[in-house]
N, CA, C and O atoms as a CHARMM CRD file, in Angstrom:
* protein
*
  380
    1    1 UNK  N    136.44500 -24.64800 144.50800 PROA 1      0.00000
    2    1 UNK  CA   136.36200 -26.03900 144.92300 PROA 1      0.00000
    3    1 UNK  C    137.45900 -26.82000 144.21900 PROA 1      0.00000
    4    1 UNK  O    137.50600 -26.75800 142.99000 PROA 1      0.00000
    5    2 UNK  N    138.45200 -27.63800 144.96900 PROA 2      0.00000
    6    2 UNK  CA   139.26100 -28.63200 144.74200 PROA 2      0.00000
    7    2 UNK  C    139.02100 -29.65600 144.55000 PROA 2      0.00000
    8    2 UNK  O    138.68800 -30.39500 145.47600 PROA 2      0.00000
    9    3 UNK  N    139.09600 -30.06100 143.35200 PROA 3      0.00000
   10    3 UNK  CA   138.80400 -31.84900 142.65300 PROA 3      0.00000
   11    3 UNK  C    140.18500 -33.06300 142.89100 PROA 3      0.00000
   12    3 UNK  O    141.25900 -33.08300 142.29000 PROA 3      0.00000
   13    4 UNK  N    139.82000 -33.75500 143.68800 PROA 4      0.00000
   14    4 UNK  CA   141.16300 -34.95700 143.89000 PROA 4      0.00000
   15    4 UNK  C    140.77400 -36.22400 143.65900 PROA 4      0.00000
   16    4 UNK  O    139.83400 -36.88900 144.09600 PROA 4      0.00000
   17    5 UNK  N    141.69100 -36.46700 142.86300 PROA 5      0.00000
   18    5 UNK  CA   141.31000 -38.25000 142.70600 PROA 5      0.00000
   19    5 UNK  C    142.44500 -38.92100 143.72500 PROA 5      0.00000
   20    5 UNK  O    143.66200 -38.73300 143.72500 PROA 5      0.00000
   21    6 UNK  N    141.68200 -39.72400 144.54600 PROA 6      0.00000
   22    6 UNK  CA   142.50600 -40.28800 145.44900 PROA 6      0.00000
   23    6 UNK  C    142.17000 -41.83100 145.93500 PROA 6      0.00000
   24    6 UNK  O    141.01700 -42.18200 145.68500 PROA 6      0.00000
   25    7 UNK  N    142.72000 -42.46800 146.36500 PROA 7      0.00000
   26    7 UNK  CA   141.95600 -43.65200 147.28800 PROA 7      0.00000
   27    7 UNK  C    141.65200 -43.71500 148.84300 PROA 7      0.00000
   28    7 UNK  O    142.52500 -43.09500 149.45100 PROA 7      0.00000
   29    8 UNK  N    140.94200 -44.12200 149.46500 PROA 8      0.00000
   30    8 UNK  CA   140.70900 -43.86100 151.13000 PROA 8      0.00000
   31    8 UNK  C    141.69200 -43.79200 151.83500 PROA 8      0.00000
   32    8 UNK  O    141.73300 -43.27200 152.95000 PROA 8      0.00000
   33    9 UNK  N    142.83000 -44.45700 151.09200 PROA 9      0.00000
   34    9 UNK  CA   144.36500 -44.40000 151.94600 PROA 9      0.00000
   35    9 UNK  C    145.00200 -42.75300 152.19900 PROA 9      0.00000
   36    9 UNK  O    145.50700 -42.13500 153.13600 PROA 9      0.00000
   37   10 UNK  N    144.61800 -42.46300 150.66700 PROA 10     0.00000
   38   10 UNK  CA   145.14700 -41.03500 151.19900 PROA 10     0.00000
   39   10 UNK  C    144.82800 -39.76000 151.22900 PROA 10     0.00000
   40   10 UNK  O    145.52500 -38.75500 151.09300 PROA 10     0.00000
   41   11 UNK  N    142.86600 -40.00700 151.56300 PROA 11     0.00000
   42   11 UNK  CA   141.91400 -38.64500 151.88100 PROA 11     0.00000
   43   11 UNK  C    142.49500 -38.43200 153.22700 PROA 11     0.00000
   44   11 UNK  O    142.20300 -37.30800 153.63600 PROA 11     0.00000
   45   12 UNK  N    143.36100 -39.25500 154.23000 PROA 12     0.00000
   46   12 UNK  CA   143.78000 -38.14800 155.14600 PROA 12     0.00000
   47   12 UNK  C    144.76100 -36.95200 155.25400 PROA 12     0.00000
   48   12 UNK  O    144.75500 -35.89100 155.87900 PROA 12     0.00000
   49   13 UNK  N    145.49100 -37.47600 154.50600 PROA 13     0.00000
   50   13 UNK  CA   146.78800 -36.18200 153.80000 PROA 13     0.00000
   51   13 UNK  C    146.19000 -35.65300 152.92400 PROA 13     0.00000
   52   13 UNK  O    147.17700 -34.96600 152.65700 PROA 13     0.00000
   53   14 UNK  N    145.28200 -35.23700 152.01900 PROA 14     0.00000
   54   14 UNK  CA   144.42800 -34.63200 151.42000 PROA 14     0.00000
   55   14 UNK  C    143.85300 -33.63900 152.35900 PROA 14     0.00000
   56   14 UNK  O    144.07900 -32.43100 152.42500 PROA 14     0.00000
   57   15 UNK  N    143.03600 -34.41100 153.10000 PROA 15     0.00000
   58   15 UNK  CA   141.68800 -33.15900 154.30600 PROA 15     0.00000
   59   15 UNK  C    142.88300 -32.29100 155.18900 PROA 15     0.00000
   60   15 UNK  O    142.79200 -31.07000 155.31600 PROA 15     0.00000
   61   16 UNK  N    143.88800 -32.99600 155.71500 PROA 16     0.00000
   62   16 UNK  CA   145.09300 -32.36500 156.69500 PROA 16     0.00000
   63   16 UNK  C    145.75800 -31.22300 155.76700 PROA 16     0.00000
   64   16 UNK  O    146.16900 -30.23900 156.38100 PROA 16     0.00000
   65   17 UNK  N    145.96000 -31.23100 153.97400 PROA 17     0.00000
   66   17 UNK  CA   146.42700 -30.42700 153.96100 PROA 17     0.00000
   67   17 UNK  C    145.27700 -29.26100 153.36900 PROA 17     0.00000
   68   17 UNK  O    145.63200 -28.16000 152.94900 PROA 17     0.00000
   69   18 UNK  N    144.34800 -29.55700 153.40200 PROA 18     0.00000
   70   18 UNK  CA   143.13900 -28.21500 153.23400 PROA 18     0.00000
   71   18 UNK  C    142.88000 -27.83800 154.39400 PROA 18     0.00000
   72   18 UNK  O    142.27000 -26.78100 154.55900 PROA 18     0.00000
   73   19 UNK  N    143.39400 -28.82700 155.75300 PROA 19     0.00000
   74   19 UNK  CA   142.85100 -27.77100 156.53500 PROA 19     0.00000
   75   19 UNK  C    144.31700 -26.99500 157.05700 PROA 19     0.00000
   76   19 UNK  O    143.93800 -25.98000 157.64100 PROA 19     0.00000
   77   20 UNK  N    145.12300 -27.02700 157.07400 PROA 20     0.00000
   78   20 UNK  CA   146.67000 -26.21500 156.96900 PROA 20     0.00000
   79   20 UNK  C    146.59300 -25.15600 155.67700 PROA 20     0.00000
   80   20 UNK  O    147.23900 -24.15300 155.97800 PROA 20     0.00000
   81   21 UNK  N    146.21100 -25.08500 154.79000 PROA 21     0.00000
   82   21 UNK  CA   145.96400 -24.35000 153.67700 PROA 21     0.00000
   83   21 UNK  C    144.91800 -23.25500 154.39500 PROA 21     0.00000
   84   21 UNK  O    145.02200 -22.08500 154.02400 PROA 21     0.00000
   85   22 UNK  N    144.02800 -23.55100 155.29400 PROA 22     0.00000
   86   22 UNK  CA   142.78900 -22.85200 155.16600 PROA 22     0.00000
   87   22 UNK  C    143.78800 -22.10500 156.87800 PROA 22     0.00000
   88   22 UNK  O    143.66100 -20.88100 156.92000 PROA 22     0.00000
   89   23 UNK  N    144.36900 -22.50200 157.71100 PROA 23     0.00000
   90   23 UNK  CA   145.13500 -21.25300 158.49800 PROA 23     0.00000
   91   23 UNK  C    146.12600 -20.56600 157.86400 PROA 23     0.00000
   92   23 UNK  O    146.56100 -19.56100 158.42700 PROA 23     0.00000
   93   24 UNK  N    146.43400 -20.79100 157.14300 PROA 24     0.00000
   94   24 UNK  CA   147.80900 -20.39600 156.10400 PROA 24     0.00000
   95   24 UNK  C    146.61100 -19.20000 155.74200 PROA 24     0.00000
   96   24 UNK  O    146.80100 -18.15000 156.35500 PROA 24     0.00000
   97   25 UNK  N    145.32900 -19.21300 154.77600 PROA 25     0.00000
   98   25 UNK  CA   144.56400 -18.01200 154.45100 PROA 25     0.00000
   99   25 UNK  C    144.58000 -17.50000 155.39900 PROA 25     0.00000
  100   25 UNK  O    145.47500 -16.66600 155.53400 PROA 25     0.00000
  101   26 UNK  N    143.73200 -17.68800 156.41700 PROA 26     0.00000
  102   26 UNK  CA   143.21700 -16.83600 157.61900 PROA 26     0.00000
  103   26 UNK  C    144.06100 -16.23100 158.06600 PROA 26     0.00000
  104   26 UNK  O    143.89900 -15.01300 158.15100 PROA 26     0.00000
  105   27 UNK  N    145.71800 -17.03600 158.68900 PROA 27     0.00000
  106   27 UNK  CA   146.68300 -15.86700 158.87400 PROA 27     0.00000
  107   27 UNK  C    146.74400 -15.14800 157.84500 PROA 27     0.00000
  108   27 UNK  O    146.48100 -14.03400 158.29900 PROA 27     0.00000
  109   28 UNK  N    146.96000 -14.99900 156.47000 PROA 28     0.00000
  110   28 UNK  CA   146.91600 -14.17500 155.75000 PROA 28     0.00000
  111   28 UNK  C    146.48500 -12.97800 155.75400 PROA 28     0.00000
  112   28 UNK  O    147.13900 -11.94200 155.87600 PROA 28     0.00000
  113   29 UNK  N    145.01700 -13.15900 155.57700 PROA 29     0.00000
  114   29 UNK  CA   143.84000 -12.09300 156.11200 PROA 29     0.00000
  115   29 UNK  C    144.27400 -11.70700 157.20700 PROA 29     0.00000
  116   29 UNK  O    144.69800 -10.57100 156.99500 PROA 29     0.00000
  117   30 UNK  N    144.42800 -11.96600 158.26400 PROA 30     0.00000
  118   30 UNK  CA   144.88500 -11.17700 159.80500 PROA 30     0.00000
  119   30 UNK  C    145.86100 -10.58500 159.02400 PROA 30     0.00000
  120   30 UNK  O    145.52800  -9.62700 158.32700 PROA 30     0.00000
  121   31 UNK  N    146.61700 -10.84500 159.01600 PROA 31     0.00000
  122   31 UNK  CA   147.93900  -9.75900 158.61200 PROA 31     0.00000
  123   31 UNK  C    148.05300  -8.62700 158.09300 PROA 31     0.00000
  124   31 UNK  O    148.63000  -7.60500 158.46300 PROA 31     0.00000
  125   32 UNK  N    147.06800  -9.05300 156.62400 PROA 32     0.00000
  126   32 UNK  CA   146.78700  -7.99700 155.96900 PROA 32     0.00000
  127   32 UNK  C    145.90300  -7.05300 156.75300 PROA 32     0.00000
  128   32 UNK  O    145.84300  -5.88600 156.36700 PROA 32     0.00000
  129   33 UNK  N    145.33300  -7.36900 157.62700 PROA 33     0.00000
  130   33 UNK  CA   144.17800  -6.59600 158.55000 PROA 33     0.00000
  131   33 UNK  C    144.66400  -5.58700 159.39800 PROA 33     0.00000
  132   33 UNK  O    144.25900  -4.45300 159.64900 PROA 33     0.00000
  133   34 UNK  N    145.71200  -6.31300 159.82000 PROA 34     0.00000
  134   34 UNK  CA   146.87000  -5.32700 160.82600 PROA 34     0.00000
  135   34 UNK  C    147.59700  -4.72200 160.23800 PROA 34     0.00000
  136   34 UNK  O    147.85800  -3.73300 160.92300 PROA 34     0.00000
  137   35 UNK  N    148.48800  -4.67700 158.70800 PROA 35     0.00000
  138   35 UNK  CA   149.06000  -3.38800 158.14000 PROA 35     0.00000
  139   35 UNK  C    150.20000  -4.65000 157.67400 PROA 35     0.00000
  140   35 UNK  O    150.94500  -4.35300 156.74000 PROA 35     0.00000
  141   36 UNK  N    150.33600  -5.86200 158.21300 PROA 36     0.00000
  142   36 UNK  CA   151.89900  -6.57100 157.96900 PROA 36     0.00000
  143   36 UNK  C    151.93300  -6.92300 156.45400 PROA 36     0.00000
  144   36 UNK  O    150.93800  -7.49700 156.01300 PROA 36     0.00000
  145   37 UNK  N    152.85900  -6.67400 155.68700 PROA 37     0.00000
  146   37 UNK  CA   153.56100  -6.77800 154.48100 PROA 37     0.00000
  147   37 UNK  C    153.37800  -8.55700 154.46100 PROA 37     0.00000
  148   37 UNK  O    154.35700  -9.17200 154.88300 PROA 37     0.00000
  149   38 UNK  N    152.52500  -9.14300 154.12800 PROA 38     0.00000
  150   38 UNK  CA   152.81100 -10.69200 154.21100 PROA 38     0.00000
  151   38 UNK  C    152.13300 -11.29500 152.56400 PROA 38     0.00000
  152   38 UNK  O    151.38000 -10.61800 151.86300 PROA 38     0.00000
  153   39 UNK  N    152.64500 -12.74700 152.20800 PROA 39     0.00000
  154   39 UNK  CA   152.42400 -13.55800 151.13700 PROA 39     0.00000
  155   39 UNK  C    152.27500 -14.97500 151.56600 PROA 39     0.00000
  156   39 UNK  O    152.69900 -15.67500 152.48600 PROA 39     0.00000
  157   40 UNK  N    151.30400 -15.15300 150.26600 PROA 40     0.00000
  158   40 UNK  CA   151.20600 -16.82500 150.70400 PROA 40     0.00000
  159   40 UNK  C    151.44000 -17.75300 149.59500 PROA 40     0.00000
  160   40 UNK  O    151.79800 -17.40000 148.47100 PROA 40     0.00000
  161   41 UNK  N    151.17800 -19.19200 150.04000 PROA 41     0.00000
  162   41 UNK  CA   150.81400 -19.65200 148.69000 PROA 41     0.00000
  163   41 UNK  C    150.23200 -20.91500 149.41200 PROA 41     0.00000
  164   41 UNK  O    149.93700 -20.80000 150.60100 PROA 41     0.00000
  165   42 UNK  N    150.07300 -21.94700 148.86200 PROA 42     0.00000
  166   42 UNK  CA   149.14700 -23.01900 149.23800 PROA 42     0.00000
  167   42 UNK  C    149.53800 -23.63200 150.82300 PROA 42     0.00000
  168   42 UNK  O    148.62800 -23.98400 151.57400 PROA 42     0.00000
  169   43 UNK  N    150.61100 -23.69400 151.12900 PROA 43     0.00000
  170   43 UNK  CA   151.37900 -24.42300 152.57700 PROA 43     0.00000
  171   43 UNK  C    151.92800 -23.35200 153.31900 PROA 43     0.00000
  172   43 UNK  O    152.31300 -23.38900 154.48800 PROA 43     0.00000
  173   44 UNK  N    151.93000 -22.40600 152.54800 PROA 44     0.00000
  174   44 UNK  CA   153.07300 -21.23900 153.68500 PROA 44     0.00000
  175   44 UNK  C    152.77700 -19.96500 153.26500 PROA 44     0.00000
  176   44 UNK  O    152.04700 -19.73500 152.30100 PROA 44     0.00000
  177   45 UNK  N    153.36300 -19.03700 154.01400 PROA 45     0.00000
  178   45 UNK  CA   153.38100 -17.89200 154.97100 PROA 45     0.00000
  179   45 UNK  C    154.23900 -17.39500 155.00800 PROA 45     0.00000
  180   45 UNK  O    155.17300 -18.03300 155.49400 PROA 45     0.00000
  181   46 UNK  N    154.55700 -15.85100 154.50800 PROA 46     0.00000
  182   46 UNK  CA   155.73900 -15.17300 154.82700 PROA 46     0.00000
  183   46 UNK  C    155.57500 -13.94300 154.80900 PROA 46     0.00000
  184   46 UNK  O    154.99700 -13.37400 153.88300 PROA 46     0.00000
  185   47 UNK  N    156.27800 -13.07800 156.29300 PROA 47     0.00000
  186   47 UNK  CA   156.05300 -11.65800 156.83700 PROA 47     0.00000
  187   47 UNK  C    157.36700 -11.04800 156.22400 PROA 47     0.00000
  188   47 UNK  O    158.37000 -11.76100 156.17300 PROA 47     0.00000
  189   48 UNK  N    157.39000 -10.13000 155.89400 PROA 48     0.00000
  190   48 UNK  CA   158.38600  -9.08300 155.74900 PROA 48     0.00000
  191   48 UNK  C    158.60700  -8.38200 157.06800 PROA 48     0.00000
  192   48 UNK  O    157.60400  -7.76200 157.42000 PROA 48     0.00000
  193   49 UNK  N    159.85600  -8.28200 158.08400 PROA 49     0.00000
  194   49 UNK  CA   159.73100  -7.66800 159.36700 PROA 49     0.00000
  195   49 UNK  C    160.22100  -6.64000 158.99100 PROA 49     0.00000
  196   49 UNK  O    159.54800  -5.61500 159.09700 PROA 49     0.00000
  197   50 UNK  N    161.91900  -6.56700 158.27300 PROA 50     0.00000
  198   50 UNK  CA   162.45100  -5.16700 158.06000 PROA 50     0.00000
  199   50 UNK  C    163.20800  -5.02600 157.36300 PROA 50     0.00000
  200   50 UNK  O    163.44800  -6.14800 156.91700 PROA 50     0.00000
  201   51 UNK  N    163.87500  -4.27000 156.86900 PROA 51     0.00000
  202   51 UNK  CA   164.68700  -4.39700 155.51700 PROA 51     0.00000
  203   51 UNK  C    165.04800  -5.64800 154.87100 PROA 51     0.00000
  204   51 UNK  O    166.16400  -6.11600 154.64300 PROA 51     0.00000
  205   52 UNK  N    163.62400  -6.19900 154.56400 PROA 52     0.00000
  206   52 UNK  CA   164.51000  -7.78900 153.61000 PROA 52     0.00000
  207   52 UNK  C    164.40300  -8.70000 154.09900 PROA 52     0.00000
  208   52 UNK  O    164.27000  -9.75900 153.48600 PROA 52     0.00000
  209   53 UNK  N    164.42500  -8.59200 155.50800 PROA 53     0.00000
  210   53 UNK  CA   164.09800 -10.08600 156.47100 PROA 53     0.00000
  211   53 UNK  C    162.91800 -10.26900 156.43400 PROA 53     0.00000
  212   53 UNK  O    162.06500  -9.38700 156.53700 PROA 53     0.00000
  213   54 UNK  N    162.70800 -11.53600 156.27100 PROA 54     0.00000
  214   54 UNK  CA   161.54300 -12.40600 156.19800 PROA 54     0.00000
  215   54 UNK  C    161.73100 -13.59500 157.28400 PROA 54     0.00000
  216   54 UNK  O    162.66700 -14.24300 157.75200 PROA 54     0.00000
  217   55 UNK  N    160.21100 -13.51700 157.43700 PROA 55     0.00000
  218   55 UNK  CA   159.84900 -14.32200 158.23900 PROA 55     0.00000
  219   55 UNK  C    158.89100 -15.95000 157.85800 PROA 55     0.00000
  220   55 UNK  O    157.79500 -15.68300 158.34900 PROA 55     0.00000
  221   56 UNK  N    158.80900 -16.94900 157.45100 PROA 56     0.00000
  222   56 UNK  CA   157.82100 -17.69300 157.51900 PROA 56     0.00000
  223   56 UNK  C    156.98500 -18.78200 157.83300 PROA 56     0.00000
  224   56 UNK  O    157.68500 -19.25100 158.73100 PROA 56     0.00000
  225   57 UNK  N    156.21300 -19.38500 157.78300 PROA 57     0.00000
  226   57 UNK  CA   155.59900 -20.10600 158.29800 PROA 57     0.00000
  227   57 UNK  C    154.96400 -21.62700 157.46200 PROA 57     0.00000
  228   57 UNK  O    153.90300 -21.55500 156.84200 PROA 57     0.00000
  229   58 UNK  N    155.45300 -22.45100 157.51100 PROA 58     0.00000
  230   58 UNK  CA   155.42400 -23.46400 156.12400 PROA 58     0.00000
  231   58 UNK  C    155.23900 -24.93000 156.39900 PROA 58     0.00000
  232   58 UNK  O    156.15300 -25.67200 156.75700 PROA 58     0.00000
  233   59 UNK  N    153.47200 -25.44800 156.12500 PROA 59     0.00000
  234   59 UNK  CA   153.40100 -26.30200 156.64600 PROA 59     0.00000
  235   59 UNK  C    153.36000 -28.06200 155.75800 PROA 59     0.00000
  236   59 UNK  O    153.18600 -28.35100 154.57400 PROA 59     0.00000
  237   60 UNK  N    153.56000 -28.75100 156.74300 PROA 60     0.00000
  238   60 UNK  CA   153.96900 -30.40800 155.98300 PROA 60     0.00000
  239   60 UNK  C    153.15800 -31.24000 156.43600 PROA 60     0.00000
  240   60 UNK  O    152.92200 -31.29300 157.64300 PROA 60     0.00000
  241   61 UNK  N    152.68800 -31.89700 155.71500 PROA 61     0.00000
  242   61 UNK  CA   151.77000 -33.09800 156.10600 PROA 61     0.00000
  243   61 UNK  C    152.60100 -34.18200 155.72000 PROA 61     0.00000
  244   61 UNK  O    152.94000 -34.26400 154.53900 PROA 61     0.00000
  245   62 UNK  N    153.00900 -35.09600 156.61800 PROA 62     0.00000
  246   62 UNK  CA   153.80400 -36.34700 155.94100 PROA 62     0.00000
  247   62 UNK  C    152.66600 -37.83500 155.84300 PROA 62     0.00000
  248   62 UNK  O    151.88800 -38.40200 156.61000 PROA 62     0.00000
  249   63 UNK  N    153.14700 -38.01200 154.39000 PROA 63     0.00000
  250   63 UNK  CA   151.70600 -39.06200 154.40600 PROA 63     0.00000
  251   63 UNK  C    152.16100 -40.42700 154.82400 PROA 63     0.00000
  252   63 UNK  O    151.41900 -41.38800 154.62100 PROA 63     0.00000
  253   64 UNK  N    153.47600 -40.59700 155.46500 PROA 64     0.00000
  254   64 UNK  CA   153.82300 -41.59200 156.05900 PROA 64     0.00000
  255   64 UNK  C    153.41500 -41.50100 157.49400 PROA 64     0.00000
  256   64 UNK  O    153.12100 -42.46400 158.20200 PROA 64     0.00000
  257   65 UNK  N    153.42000 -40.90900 157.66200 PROA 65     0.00000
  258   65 UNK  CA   152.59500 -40.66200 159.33900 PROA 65     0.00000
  259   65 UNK  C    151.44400 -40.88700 159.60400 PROA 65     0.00000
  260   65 UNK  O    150.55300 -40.07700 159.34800 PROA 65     0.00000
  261   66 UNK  N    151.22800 -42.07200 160.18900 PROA 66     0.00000
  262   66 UNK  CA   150.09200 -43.18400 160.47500 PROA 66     0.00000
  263   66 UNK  C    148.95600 -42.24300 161.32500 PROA 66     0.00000
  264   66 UNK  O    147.73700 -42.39900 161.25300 PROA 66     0.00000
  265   67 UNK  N    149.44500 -41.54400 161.89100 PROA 67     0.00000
  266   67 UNK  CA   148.87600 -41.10200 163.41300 PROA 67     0.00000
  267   67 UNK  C    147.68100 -39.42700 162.37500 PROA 67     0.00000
  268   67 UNK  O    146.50400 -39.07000 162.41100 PROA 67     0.00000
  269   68 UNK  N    148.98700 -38.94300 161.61200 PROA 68     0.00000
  270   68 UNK  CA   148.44300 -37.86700 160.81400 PROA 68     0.00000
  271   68 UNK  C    148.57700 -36.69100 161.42900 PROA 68     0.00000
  272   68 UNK  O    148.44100 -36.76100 162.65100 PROA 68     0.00000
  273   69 UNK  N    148.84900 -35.39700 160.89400 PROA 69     0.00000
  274   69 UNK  CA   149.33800 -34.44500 161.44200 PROA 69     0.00000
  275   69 UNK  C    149.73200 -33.48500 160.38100 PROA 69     0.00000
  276   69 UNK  O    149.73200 -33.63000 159.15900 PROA 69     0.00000
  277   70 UNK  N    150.20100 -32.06400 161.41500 PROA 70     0.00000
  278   70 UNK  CA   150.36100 -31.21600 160.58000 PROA 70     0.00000
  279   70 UNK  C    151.78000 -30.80200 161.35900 PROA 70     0.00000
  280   70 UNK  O    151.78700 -30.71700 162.58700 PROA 70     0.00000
  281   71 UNK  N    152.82000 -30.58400 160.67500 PROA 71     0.00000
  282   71 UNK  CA   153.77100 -30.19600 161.13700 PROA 71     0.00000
  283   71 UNK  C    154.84900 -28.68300 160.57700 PROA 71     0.00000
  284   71 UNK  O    155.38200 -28.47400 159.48700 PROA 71     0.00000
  285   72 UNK  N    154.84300 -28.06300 161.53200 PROA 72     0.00000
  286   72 UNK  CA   155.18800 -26.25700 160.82900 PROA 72     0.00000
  287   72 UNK  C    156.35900 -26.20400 161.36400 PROA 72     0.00000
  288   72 UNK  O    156.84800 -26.63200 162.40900 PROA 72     0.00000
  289   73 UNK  N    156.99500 -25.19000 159.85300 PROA 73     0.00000
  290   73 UNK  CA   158.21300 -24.87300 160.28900 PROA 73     0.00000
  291   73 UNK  C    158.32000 -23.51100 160.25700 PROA 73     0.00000
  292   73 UNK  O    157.28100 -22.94100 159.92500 PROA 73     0.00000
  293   74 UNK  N    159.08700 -22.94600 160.45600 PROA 74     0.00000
  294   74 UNK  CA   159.31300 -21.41500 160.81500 PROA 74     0.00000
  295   74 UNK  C    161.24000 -21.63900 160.14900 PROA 74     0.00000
  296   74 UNK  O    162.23300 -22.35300 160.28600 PROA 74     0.00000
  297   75 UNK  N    160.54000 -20.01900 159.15500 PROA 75     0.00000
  298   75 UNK  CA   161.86900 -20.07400 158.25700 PROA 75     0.00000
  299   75 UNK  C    162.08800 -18.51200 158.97800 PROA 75     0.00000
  300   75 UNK  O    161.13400 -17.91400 159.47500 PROA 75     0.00000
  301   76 UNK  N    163.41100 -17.97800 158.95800 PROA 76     0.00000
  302   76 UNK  CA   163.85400 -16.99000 158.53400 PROA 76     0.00000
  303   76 UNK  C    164.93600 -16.71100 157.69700 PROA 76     0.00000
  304   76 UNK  O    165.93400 -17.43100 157.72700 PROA 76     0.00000
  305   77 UNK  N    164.84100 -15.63400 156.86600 PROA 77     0.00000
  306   77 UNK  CA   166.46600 -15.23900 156.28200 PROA 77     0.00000
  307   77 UNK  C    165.74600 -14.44900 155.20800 PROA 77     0.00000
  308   77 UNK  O    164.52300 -14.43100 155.07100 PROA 77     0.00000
  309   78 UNK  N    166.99400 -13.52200 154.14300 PROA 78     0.00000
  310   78 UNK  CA   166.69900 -13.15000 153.69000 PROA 78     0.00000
  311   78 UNK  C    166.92400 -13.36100 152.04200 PROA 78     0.00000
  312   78 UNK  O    167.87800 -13.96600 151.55200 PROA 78     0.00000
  313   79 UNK  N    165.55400 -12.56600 151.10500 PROA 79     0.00000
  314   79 UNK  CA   165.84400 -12.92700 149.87200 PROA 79     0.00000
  315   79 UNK  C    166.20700 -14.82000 149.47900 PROA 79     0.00000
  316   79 UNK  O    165.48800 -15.71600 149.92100 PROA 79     0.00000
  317   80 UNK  N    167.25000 -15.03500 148.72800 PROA 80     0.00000
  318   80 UNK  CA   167.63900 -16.39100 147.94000 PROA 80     0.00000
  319   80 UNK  C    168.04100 -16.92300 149.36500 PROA 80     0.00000
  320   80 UNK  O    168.06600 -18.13100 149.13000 PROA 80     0.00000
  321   81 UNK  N    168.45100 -16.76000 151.01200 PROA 81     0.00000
  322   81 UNK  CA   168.86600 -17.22500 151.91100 PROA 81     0.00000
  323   81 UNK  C    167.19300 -17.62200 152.35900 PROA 81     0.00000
  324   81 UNK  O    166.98700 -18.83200 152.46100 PROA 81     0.00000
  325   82 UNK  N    166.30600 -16.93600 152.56000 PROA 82     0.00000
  326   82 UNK  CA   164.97900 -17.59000 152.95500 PROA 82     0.00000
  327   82 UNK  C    164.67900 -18.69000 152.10900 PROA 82     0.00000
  328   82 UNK  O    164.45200 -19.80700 152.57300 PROA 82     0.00000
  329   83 UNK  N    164.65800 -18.34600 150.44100 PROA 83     0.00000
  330   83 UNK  CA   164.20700 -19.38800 149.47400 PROA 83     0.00000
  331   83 UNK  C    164.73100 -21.14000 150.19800 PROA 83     0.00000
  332   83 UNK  O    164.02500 -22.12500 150.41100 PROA 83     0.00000
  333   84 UNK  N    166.03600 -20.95900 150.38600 PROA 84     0.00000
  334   84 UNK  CA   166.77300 -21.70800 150.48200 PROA 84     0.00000
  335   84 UNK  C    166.32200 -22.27300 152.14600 PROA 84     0.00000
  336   84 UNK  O    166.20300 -23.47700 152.37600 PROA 84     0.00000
  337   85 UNK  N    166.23000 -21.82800 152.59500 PROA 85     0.00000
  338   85 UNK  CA   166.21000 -22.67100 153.94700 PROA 85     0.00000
  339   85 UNK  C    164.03200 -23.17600 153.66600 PROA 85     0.00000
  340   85 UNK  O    163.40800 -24.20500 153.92400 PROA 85     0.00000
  341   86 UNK  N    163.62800 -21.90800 153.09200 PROA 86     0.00000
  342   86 UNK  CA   162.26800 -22.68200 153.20000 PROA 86     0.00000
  343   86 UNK  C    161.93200 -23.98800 152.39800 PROA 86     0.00000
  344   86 UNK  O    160.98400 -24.74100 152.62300 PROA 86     0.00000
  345   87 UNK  N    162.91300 -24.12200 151.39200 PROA 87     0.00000
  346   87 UNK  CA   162.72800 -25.57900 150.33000 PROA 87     0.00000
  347   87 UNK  C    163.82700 -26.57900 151.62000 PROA 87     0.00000
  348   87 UNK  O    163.99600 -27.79800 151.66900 PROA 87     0.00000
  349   88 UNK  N    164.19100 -25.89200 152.18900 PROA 88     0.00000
  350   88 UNK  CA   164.99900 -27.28900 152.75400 PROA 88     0.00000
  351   88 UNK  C    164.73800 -27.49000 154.47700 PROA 88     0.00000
  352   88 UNK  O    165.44700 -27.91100 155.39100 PROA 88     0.00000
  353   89 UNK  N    163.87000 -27.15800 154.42400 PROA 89     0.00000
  354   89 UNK  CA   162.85000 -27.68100 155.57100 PROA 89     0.00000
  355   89 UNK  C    162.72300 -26.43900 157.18200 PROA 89     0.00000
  356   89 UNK  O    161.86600 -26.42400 158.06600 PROA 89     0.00000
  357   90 UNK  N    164.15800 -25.40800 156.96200 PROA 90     0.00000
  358   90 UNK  CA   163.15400 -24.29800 157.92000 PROA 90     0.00000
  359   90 UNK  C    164.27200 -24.38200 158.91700 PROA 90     0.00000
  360   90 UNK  O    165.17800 -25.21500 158.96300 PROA 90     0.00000
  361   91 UNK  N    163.97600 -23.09200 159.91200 PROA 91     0.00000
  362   91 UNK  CA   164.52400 -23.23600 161.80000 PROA 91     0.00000
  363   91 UNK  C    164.55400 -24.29000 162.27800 PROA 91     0.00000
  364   91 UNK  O    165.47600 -25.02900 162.62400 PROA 91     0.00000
  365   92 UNK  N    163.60200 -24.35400 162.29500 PROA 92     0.00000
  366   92 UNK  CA   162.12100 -24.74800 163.65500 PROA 92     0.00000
  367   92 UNK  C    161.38700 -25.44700 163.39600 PROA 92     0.00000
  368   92 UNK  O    160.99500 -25.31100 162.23700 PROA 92     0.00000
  369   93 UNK  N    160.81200 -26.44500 164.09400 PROA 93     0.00000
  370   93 UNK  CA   159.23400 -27.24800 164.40700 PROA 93     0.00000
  371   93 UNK  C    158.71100 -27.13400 165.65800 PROA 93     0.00000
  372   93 UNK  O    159.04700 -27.33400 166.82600 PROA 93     0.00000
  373   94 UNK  N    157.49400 -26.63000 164.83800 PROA 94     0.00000
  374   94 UNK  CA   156.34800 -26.79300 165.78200 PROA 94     0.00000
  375   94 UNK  C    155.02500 -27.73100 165.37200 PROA 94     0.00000
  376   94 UNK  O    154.82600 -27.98400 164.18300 PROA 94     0.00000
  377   95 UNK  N    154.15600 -28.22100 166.38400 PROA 95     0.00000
  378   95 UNK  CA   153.76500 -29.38000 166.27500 PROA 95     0.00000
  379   95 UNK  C    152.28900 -28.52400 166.64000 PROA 95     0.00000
  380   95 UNK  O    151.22400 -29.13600 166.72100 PROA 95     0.00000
């Protein structure tokens, strides 16, 4: 169980990112279920496809966003080239 001190302003970026945390596990578990080489950590997701390439999946809650949301990016590359594109925001968005 996760303890947050927050104000009502911003239990919605709070609940949005436990519930992005909690598909981030579940894909996890699938993966591991099917045989795929994968890691996580609290927002993201990453497959090993084949020699070194990685794949991942890395999600953002922006708490400026009135409306609220979860927004994923999809990284690839490999080694310090994945690091690098996953701290700096990814491919891809998906919504």
């Amino acid at each position: 169980l996760n303890r947050y001190e927050c104000n009502l302003a911003d239990l919605h970026v709070i609940l949005l990112q436990q519930v992005a945390s909690q598909i981030i596990r579940w894909l996890h578990e699938e993966a591991l279920i099917v045989g795929i080489k994968a890691s996580r950590d609290f927002l993201s997701l990453s497959f090993e496809v084949e020699q070194g390439e990685l794949v991942g999946l890395v999600a953002h809650v922006d708490p400026e966003d009135s409306e609220g949301g979860i927004s994923w990016w999809l990284v690839m590359g490999k080694g310090d080239e994945y690091k690098l594109q996953r701290e700096g925001g990814g491919h891809g968005f998906l919504t």
